[in-house]
N, C-alpha and C positions, 0 to 999 in steps of 0.2 A: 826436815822433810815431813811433811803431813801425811796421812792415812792414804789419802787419794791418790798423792804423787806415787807414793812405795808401791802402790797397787799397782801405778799403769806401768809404773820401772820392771816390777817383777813379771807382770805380762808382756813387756814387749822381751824381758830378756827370754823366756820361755820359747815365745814366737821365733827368736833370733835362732834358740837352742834347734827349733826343730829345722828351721830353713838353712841350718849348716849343716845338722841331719841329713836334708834334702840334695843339697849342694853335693854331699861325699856320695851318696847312692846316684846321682847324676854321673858324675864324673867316672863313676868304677863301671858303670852303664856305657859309657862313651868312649870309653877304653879297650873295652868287649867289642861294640858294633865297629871301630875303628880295626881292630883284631882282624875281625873276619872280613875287612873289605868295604864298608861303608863312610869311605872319609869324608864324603861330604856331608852327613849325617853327624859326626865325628866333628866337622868344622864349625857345624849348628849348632852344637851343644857348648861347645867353648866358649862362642859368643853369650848364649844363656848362661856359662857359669859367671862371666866377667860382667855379666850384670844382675847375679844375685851374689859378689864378692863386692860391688860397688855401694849395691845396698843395705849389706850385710855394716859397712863400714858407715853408712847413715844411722844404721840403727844404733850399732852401738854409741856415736857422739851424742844421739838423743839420749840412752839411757843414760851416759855418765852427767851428761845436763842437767837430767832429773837428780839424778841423785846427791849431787854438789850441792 
């Protein structure tokens, strides 16, 4: 693996790190407003997690690609 590659592996893994960061403060967010009565709000959010878990799972095949 060259210089270039390691670099864009270890940015996208970073990027990955914060967007599961983001993912779990969604979902503990979505859990709250579904608490107090917001299900449909609560049903939005689900859909958003299931498509930053979708692409969560794109990133990481790219980084193991690079990195191989």
């Amino acid at each position: 693996m060259d210089d270039r590659t390691s670099i864009t592996a270890d940015t996208l893994e970073l990027l990955l790190l914060n967007q599961q960061a983001l993912r779990a403060g969604l979902e503990e967010l979505s859990l709250w407003i579904s608490q107090r009565g917001s299900t449909n709000v609560h049903d939005n959010m689900l859909s958003i997690l299931t498509t930053l878990d979708t692409n969560s799972d794109a990133i990481v095949s790219g980084i193991e690609s690079l990195r191989s």
